[in-house]
N, CA, C and O of each residue as an XYZ file, in Angstrom:
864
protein
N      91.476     76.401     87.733
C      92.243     77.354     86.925
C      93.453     77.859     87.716
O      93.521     78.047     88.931
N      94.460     78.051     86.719
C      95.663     78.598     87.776
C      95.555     80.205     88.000
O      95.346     80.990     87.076
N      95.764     80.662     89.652
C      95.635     81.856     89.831
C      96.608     82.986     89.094
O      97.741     82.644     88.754
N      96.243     84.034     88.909
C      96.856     85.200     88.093
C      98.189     85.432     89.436
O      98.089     85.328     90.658
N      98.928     85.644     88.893
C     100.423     86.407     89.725
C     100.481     86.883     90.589
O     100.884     86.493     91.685
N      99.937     88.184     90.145
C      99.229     89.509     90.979
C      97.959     90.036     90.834
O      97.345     90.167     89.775
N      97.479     90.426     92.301
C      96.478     91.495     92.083
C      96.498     92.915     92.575
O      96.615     93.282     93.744
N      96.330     93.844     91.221
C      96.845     95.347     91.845
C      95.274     96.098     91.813
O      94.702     95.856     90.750
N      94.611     96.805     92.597
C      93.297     97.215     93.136
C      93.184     98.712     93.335
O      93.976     99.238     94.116
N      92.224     99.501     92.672
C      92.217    100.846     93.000
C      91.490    100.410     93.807
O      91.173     99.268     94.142
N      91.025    102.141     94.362
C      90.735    102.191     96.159
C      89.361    102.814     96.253
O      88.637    102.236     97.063
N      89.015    103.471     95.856
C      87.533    104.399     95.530
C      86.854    103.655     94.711
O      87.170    103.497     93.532
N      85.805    103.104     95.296
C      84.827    102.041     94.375
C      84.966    100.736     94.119
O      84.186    100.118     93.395
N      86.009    100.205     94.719
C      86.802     98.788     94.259
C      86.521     98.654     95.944
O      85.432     98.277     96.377
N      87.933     99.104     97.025
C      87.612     98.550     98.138
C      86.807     99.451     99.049
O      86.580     99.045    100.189
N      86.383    100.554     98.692
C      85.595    101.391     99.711
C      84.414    102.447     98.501
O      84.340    102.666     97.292
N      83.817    102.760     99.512
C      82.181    103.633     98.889
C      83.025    105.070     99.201
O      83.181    105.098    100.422
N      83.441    105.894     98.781
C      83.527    106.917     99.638
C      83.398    107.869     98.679
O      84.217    108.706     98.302
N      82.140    107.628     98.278
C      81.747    109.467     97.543
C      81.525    110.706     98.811
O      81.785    111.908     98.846
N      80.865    109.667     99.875
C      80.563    111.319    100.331
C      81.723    111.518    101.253
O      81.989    112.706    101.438
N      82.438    110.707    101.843
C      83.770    111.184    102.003
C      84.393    112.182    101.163
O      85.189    112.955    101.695
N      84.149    112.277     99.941
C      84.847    113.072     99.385
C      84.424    114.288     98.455
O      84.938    115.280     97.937
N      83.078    113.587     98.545
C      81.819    115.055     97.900
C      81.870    115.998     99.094
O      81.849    117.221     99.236
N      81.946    114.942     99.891
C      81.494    116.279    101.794
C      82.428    117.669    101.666
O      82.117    118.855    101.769
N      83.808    116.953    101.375
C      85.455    117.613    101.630
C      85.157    118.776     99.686
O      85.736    119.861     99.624
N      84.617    118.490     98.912
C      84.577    119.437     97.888
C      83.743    120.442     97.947
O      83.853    121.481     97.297
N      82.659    120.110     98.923
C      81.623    121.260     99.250
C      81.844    121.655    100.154
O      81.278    122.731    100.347
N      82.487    121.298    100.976
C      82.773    122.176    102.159
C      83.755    123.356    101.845
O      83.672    124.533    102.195
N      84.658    122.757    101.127
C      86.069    123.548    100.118
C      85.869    124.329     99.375
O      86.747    125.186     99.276
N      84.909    124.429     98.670
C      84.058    125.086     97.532
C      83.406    126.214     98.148
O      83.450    127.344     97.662
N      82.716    125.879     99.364
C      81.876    127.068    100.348
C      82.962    127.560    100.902
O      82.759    128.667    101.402
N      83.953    127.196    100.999
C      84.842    128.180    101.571
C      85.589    129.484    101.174
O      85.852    130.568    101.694
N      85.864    128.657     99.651
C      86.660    129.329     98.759
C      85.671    130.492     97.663
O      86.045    131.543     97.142
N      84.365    129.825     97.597
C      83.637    130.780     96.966
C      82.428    131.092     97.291
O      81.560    131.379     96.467
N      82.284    131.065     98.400
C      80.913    130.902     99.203
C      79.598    130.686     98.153
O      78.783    131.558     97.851
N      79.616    129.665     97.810
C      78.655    129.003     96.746
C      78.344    127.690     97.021
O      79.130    126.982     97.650
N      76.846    127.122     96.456
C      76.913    125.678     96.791
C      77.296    125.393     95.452
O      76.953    126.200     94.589
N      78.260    123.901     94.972
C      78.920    123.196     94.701
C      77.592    122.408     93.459
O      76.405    122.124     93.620
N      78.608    122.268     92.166
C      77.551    121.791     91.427
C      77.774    120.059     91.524
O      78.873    119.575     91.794
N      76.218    119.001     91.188
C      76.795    117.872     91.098
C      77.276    117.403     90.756
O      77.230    117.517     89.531
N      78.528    116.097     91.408
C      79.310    115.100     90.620
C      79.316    114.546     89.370
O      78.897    113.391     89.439
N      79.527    114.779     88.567
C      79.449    114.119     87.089
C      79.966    112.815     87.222
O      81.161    112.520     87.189
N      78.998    112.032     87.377
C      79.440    110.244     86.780
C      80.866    110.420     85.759
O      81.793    109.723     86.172
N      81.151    111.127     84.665
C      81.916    110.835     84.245
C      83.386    111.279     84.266
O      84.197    111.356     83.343
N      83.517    111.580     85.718
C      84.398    112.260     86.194
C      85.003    111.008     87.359
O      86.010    111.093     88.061
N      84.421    110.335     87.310
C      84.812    109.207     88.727
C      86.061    108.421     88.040
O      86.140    107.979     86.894
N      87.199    108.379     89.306
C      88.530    107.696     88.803
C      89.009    108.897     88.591
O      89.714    109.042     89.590
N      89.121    109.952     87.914
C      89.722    110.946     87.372
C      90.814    111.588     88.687
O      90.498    111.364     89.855
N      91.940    112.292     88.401
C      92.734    112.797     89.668
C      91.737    114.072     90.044
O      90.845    114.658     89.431
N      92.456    114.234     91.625
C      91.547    115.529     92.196
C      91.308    117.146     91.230
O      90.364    117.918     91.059
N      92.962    117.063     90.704
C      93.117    118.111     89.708
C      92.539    118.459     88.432
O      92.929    119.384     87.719
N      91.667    117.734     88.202
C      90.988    117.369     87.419
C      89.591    117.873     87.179
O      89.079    118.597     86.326
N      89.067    117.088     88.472
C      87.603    117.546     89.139
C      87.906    118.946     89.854
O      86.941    119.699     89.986
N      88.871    119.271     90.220
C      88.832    120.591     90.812
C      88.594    121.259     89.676
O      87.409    121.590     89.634
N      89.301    121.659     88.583
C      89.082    122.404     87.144
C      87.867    122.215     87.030
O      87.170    123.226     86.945
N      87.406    121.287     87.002
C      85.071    121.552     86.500
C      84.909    121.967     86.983
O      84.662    123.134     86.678
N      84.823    121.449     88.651
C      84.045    122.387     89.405
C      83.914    124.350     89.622
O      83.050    125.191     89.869
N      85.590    124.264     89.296
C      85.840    125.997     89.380
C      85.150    126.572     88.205
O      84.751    127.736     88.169
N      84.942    125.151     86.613
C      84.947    125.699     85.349
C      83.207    126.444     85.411
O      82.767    127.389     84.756
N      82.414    125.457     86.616
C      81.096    125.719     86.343
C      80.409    126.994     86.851
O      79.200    127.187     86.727
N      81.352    127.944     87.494
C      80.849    129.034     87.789
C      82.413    129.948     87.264
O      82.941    130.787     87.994
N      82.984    129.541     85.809
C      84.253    130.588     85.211
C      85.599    130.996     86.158
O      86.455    131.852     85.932
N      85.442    129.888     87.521
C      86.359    130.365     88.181
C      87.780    129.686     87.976
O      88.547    129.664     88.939
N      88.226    129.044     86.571
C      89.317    127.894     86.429
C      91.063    128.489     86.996
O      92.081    127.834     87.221
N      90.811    129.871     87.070
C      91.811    130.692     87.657
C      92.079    130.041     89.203
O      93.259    129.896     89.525
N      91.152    129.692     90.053
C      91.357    129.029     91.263
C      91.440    127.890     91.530
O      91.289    127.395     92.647
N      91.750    127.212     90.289
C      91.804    125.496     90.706
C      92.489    125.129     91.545
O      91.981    124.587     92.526
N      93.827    125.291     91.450
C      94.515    124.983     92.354
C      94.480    125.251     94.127
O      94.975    124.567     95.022
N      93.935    126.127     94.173
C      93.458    126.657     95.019
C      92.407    125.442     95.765
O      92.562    125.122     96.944
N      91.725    125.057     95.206
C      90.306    124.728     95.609
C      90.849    123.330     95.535
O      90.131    122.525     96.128
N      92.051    122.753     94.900
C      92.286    121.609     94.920
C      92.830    121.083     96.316
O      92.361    120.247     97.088
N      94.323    122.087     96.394
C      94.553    122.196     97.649
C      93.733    122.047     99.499
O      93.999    121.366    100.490
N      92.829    122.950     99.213
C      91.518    123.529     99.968
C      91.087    121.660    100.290
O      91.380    120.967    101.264
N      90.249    121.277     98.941
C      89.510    119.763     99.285
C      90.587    119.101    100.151
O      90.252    118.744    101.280
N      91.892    118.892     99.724
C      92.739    117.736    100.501
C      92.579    118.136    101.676
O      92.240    117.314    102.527
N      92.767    119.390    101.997
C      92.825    119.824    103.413
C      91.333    119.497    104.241
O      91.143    118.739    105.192
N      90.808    119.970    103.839
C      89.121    119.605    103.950
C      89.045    117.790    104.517
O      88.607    117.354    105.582
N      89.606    117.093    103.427
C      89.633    115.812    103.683
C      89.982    115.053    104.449
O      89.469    113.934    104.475
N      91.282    115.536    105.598
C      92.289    115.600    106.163
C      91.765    116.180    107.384
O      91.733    115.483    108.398
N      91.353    117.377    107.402
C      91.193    117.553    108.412
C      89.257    117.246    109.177
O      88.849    116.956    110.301
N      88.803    117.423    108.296
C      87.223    116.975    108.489
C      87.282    115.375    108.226
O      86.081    115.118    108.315
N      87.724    114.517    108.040
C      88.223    112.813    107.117
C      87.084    112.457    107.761
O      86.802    112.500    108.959
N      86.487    112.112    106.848
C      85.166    110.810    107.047
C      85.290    109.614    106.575
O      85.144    109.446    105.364
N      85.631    108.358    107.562
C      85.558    107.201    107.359
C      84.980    105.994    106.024
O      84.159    105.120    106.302
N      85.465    106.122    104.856
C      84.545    105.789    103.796
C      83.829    104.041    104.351
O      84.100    103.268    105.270
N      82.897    104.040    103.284
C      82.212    102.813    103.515
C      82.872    101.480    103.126
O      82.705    101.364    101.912
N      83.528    100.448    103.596
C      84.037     99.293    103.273
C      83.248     98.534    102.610
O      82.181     98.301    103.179
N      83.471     97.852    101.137
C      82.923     97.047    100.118
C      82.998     95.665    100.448
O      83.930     95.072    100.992
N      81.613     95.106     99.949
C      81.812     93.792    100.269
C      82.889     92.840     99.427
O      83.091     92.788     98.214
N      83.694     91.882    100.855
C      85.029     91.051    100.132
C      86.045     91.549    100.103
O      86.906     90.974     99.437
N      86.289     92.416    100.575
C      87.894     93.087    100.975
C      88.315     92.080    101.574
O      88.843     91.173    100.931
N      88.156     92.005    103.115
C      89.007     91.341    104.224
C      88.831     89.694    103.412
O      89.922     89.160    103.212
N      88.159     89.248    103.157
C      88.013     87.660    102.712
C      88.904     87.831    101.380
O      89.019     86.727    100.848
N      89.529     88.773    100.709
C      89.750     88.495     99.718
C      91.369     88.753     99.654
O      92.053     88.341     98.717
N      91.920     89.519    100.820
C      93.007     90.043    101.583
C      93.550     88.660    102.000
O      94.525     88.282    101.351
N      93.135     87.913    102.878
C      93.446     87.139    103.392
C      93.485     85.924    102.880
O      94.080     85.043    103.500
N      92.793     85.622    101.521
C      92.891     84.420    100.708
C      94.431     85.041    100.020
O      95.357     84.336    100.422
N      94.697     85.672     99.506
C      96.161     86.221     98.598
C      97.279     85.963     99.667
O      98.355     85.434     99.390
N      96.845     86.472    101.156
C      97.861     86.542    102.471
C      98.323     84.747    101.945
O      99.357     84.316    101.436
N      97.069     84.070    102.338
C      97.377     83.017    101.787
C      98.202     81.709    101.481
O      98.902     80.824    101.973
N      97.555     82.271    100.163
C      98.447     81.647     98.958
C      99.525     82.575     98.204
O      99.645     82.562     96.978
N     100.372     83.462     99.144
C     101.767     83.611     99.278
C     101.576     84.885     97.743
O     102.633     85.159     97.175
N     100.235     85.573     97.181
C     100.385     86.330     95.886
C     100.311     87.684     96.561
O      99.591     88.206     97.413
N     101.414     88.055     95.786
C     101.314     89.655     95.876
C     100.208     91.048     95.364
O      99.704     91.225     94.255
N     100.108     91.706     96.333
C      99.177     92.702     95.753
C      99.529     93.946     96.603
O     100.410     94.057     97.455
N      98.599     94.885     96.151
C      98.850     96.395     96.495
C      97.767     96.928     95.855
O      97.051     96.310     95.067
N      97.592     98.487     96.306
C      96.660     99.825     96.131
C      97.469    100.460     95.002
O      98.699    100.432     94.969
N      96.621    101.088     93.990
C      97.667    102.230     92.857
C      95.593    103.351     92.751
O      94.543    103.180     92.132
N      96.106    104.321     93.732
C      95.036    105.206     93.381
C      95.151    106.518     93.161
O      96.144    107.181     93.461
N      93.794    107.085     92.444
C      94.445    108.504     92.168
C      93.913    109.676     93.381
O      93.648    110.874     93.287
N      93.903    108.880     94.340
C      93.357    109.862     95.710
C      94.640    109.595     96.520
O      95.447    108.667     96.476
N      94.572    110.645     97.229
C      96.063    111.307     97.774
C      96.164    110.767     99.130
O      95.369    110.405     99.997
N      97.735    110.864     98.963
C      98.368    109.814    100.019
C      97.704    109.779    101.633
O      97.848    108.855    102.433
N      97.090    110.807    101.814
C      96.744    111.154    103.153
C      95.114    110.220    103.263
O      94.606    109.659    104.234
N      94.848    110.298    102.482
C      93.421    109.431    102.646
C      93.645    108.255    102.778
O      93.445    107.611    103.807
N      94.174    107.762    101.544
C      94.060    106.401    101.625
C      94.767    105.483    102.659
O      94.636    104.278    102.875
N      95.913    106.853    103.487
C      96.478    106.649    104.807
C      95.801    105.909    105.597
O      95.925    104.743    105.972
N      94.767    107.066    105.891
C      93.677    107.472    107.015
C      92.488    106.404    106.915
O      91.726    106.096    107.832
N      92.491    105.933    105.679
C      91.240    104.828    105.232
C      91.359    103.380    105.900
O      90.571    102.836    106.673
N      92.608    102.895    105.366
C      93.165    102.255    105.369
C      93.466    101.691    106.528
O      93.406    100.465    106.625
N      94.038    102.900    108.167
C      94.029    102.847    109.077
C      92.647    102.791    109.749
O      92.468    101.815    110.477
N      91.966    103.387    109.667
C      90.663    103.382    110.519
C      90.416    102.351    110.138
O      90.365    101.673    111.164
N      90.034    101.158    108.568
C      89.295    100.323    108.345
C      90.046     98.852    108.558
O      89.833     97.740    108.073
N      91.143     99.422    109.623
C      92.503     97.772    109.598
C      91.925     97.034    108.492
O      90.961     96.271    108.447
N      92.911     97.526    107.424
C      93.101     96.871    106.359
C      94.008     95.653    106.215
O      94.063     94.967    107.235
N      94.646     95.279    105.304
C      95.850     94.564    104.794
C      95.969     94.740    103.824
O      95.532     94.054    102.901
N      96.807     96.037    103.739
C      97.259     96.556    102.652
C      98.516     97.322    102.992
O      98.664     98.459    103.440
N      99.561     96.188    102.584
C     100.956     97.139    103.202
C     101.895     97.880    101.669
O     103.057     98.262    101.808
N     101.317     97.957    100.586
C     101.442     98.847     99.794
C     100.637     99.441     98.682
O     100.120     98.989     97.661
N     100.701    100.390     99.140
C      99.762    101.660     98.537
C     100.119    102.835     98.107
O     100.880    103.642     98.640
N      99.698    102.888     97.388
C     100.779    104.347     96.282
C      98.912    105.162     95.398
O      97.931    104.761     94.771
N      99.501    106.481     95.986
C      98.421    107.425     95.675
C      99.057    108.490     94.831
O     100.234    108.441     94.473
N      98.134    109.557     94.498
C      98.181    110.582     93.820
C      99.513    110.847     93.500
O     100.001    110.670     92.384
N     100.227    111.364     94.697
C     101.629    112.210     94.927
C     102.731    111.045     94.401
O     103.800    111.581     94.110
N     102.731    110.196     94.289
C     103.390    108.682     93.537
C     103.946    108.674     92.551
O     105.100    108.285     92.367
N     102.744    109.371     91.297
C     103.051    109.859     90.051
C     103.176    110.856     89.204
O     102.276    111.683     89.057
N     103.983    110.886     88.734
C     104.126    112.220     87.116
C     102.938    112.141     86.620
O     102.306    113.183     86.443
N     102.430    110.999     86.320
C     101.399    110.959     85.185
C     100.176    109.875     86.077
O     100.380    108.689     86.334
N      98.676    110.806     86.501
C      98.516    110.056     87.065
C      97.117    109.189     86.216
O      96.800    109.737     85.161
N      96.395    108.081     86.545
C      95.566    107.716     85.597
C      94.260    108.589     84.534
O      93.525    109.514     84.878
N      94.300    108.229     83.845
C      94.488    107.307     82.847
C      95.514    107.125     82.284
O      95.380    106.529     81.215
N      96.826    107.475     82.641
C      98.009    107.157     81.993
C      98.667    105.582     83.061
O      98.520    105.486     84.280
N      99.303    104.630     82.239
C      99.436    103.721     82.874
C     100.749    103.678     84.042
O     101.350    102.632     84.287
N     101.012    104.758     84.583
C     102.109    104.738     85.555
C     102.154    104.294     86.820
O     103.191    103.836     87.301
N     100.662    104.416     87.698
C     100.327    104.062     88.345
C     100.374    102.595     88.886
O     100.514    102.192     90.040
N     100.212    101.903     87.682
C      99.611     99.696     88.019
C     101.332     99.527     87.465
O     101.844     98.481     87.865
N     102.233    100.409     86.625
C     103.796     99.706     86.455
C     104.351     99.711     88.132
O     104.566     98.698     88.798
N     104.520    101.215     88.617
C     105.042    101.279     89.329
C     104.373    100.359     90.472
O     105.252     99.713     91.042
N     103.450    100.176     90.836
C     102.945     99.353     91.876
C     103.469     97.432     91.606
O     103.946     96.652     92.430
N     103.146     97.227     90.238
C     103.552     96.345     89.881
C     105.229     95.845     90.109
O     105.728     94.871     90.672
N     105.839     97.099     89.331
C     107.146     97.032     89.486
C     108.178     96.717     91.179
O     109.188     96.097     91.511
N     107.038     97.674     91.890
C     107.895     97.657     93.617
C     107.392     96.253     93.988
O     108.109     95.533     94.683
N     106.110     95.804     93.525
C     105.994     94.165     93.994
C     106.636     93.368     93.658
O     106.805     92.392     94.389
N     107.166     93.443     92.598
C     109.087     92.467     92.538
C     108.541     92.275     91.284
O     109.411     91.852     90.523
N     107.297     92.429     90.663
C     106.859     91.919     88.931
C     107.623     92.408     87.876
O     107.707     93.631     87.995
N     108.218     91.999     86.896
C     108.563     92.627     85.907
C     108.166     92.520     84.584
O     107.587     91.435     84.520
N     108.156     93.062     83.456
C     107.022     93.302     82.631
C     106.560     92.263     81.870
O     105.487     92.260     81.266
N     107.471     91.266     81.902
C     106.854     89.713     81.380
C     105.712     88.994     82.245
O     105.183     87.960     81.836
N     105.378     89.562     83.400
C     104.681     88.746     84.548
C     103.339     89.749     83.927
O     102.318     89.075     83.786
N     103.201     91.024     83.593
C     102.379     91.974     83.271
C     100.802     91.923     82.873
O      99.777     92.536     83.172
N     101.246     90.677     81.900
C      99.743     89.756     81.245
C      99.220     88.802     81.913
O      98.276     88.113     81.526
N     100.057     88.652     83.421
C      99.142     87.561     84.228
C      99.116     87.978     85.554
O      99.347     87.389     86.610
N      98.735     89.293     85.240
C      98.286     90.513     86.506
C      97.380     90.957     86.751
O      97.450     92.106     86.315
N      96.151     90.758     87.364
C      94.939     91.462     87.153
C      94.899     92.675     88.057
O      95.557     92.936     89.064
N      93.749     93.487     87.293
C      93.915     95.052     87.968
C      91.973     95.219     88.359
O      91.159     95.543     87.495
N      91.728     95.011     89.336
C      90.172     95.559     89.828
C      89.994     97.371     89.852
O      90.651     98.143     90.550
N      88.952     97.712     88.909
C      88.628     98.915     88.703
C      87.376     98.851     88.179
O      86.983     98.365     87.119
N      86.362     99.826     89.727
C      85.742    100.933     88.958
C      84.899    102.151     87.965
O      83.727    102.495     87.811
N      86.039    102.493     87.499
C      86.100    103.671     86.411
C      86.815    103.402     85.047
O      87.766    102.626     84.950
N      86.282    104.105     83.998
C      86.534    104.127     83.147
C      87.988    104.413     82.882
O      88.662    103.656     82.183
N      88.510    105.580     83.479
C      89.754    106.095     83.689
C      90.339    104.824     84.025
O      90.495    104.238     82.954
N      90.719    104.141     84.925
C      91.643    103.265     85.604
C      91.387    102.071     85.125
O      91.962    101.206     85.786
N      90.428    101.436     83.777
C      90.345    100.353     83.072
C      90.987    100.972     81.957
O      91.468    100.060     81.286
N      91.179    101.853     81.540
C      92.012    102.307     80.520
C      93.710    102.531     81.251
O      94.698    102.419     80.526
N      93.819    102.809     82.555
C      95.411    102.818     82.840
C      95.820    101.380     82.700
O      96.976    101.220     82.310
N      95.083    100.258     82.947
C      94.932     98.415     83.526
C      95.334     98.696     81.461
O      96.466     99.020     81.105
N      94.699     98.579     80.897
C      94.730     98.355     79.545
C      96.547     99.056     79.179
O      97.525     98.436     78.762
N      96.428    100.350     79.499
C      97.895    100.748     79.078
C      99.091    100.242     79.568
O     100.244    100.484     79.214
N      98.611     99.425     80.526
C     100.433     98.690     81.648
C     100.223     97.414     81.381
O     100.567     96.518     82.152
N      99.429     97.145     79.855
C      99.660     95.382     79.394
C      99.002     94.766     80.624
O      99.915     94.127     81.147
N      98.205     94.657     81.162
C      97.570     93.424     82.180
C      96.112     93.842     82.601
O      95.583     94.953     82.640
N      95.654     92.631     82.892
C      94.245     92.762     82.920
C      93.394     93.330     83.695
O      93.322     93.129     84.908
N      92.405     94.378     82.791
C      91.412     95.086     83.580
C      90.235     93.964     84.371
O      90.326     92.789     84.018
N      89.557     94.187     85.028
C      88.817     93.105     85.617
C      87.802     94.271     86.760
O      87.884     94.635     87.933
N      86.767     94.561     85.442
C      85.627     95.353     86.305
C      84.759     95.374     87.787
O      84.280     94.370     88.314
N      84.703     96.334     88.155
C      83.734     96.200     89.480
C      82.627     97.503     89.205
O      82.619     98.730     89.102
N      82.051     96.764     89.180
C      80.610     97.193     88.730
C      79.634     98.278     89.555
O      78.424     98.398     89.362
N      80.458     99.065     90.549
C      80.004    100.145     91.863
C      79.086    101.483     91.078
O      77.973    101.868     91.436
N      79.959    102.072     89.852
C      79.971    103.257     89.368
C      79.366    102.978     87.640
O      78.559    103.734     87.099
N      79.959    101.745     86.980
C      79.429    101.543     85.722
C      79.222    100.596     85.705
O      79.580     99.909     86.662
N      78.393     99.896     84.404
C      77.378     99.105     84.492
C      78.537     98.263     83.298
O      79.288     98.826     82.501
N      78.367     96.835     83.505
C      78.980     95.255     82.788
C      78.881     95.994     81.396
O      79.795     95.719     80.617
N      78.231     96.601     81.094
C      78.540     97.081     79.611
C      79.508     97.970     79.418
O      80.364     97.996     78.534
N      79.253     98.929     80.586
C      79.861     99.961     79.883
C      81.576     99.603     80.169
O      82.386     99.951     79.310
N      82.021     98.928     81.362
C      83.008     98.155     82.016
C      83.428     97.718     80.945
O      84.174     98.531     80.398
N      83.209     96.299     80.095
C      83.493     95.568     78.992
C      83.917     96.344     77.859
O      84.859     96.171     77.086
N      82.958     97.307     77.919
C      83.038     98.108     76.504
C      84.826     99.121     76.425
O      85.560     99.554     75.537
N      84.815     99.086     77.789
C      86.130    100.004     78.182
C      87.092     98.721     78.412
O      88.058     99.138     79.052
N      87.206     97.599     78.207
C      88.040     96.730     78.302
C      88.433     95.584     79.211
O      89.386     94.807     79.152
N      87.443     95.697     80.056
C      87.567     94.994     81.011
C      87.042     93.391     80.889
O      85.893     93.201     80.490
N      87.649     92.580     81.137
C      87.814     91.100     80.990
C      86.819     89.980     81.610
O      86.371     88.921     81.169
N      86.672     90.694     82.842
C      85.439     90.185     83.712
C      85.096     91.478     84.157
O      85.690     92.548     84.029
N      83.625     91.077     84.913
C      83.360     92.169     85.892
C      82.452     91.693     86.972
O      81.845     90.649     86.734
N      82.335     92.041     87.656
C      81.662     91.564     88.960
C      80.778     92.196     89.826
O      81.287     93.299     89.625
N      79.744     92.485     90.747
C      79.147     93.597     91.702
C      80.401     93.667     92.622
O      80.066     94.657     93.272
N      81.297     93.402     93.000
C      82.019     93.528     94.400
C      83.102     92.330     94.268
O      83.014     91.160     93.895
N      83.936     92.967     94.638
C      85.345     92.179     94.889
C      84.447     90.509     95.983
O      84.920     89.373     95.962
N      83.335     90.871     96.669
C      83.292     89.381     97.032
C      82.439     88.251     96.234
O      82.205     87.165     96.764
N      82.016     88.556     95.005
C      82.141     87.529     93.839
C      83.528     87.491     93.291
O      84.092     86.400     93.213
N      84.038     88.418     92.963
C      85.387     87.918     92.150
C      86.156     86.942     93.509
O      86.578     85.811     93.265
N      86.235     87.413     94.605
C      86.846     86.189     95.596
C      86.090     85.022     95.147
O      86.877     84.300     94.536
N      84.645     84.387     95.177
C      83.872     83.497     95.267
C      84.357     82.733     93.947
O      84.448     81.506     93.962
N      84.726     83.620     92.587
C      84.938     83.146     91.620
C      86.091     82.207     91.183
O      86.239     81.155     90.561
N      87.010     83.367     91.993
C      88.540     82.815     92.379
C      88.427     81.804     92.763
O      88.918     80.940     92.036
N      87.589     81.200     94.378
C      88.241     80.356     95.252
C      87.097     79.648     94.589
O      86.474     80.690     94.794
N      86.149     78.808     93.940
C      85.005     78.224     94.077
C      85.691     77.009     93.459
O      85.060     75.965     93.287
């Protein structure tokens, strides 16, 4: 089969595990700001921007007056406490097959520039473009995120439908759906149904079947 163009990849759940990287940095933020323990993650909150999840969390004890606050607070938290997230199987094998065969790709996530910095660096990646939170006006589920990433990779919107996008979340198979090119599930957080059901084209346990699938 002939390979797709591009591949554009969120970053949380696609190439790294890092809930508690980032559950750690909301409870720690949360005890700070309201000396309270922190209610649990809602599955259906994953993919969503920080600003987002900050609003529940403040909403679940009436505090939505401090979101911002507490949003702020986590990055810092994250940043300055940063815990190394867990690397997914098939990154590096799947990095280096694209290095390659000469195809372009990149990161479009809705976690902020400083992490996926810091991730990225600690886990010597190959990933020399990456565009987070602070990137966009509108950040996913709106499709601004996979244009603009798309767009700085030299693609332009005719190349769009032979672009695949690895995600995740529900949120970021619906941004893949809104920028015309293909969602293509990873199965970390939701299950082949629920993936499909949200639009996604294939889906896989881990970017190292979709490599296996690619190269076989």
């Amino acid at each position: 089969m002939a390979l797709p163009k591009g591949f554009l990849f969120d970053f949380d759940g696609v190439i790294v595990d890092s809930f508690e990287s980032h559950y750690s940095a909301w409870t720690s933020a949360f005890k700070e700001l309201f000396n309270k323990e922190i209610a649990p993650f809602p599955k259906s909150y994953a993919g969503k921007s920080p600003m987002i999840i900050a609003e529940y969390f403040c909403s679940v004890i009436g505090e939505e007056n401090h979101t911002e606050k507490l949003y702020s607070l986590k990055d810092k938290h994250l940043d300055v406490y940063f815990k190394v997230p867990k690397l997914l199987p098939g990154v590096r094998e799947f990095t280096a097959f694209l290095i390659e065969e000469k195809i372009a790709y990149g990161i479009a996530s809705n976690a902020t520039k400083s992490f996926l910095k810091n991730s990225t660096h600690h886990l010597e990646l190959d990933f020399n473009t990456v565009f987070g939170l602070e990137d966009y006006v509108k950040p996913k589920p709106a499709p601004e995120a996979y244009i603009l990433l798309a767009e700085t990779l030299g693609f332009n919107e005719d190349d769009f439908k032979d672009i695949w996008i690895f995600e995740d979340s529900l949120t970021g198979t619906k941004a893949a759906k809104l920028a015309g090119m293909v969602p293509i599930g990873i199965a970390t957080e939701y299950s082949e149904e629920e993936l499909k059901k949200a639009g996604s084209i294939l889906v896989f346990p881990t970017l190292l079947e979709a490599y296996q699938y690619l190269t076989k």
